[in-house]
C-alpha positions as CSV (number, residue, x, y, z in Angstrom):
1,X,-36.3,46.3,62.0
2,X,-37.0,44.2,59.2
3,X,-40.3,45.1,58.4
4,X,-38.0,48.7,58.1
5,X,-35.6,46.9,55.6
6,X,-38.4,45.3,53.8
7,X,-39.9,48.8,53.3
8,X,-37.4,50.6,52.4
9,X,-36.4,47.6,50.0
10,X,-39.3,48.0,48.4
11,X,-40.0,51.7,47.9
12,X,-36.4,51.8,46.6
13,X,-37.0,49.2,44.2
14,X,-40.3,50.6,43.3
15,X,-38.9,54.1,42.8
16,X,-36.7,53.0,40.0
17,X,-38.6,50.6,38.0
18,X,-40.9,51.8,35.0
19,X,-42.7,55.3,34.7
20,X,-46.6,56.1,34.5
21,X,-48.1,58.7,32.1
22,X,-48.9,61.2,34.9
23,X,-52.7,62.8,34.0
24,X,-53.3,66.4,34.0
25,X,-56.5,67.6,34.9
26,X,-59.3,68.2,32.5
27,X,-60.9,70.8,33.8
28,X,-60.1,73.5,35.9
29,X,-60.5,72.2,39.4
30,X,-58.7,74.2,42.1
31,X,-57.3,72.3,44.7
32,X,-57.6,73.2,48.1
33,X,-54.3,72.7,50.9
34,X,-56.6,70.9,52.6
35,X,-57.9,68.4,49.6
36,X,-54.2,67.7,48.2
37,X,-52.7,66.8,51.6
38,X,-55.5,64.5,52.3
39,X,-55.3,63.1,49.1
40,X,-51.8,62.3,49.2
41,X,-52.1,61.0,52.3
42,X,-54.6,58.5,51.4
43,X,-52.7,57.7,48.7
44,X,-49.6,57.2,50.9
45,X,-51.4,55.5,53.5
46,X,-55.1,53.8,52.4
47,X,-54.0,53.0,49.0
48,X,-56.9,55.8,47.0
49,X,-54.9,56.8,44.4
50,X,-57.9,58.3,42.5
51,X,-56.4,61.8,41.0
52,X,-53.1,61.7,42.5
53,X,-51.2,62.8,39.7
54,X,-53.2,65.7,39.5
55,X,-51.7,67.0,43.3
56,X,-48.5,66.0,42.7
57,X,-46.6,69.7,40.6
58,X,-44.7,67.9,37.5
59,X,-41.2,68.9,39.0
60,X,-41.8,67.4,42.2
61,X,-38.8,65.6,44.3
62,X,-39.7,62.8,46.6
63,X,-36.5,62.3,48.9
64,X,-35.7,59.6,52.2
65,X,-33.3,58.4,54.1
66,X,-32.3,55.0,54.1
67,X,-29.4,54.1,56.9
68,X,-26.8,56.7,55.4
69,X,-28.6,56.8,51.5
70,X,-30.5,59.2,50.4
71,X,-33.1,57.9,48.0
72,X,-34.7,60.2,45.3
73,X,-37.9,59.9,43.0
74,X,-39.6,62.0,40.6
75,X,-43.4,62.4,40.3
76,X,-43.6,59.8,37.8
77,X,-41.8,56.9,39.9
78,X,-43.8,57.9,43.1
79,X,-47.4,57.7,41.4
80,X,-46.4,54.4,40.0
81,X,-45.3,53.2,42.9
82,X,-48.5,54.1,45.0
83,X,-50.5,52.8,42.1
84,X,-49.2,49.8,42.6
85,X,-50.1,49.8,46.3
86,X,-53.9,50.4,45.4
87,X,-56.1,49.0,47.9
88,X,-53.9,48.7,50.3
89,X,-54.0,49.9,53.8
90,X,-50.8,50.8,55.8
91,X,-50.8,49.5,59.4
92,X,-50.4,52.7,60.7
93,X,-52.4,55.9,62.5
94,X,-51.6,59.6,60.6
95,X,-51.8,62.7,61.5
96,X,-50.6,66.0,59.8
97,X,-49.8,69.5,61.1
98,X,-49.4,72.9,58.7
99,X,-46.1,73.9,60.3
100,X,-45.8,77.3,58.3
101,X,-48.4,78.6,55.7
102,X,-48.0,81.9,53.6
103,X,-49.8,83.5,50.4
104,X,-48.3,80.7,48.2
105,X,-46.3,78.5,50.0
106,X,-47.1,75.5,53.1
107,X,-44.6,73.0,55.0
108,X,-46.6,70.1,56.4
109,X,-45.6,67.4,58.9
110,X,-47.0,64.4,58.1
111,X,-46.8,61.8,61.0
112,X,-47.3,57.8,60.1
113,X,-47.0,55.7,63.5
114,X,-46.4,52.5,62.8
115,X,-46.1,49.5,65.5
116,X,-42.2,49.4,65.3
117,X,-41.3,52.8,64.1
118,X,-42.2,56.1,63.1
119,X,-42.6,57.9,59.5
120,X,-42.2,61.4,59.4
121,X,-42.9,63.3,55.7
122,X,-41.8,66.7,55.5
123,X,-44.4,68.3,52.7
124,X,-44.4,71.3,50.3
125,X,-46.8,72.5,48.9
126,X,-47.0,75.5,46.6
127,X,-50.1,77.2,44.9
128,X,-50.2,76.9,41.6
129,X,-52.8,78.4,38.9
130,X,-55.1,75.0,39.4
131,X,-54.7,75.0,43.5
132,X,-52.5,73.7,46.0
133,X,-50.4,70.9,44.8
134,X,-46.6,69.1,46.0
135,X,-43.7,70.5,45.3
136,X,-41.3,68.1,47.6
137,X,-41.7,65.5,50.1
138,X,-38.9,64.4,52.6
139,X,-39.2,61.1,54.8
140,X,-37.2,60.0,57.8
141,X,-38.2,56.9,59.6
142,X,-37.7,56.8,63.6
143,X,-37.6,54.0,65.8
């Protein structure tokens, strides 16, 4: 329970300190469902933040619940926040499942087991004119 606390301590307190300059892409690579939500996940989860930005859609909303608060971030804070976390490995097996898919639109489960509890990201993704990138991610944690 307190390597929950710690955790969530941390994301919190990483989510609202200073903002990166997100990078746009300089060509015209089209992402792939497949390559952004491996991308992000070893972002989340390996620490390979190597053209995150560029997956992430500008108005994306990164949400998660902490005891009965609801914590919020923006694309900015969550890229600085993994950037920070660079090189680091999460203690933790992942999986992901494409819960619904249509022409332009995907909702992704993204399961992170760690030793004491359970992550569970609730993905969008939308295609946009350079490929597939995230739209909104929603985390609850399970013991």
């Amino acid at each position: 329970m307190k390597t929950v606390k710690v955790t969530f301590l941390a994301l919190s307190l990483f989510c609202l300190l200073g903002v990166v300059k997100a990078e746009k892409p300089k060509n015209r690579t089209v992402f792939t469902m497949k390559f952004s939500i491996s991308s992000f996940i070893d972002a989340d989860t390996r620490g390979l933040c190597n053209g995150l930005a560029n997956i992430i859609n500008d108005n994306a909303k990164f949400t998660m619940m902490r005891g009965d608060q609801l914590i919020s971030c923006n694309k900015k804070q969550i890229v600085n926040y993994l950037e920070k976390l660079r090189g680091i490995q999460q203690n933790c097996t992942t999986s992901y499942d494409v819960i619904e898919a249509a022409d332009k639109y995907a909702l992704i489960k993204v399961v992170m087991k760690y030793p004491a509890f359970t992550r569970f990201n609730y993905v969008t993704m939308n295609e946009c004119s350079d490929g597939w990138k995230i739209t909104n991610v929603n985390s609850i944690f399970v013991k």
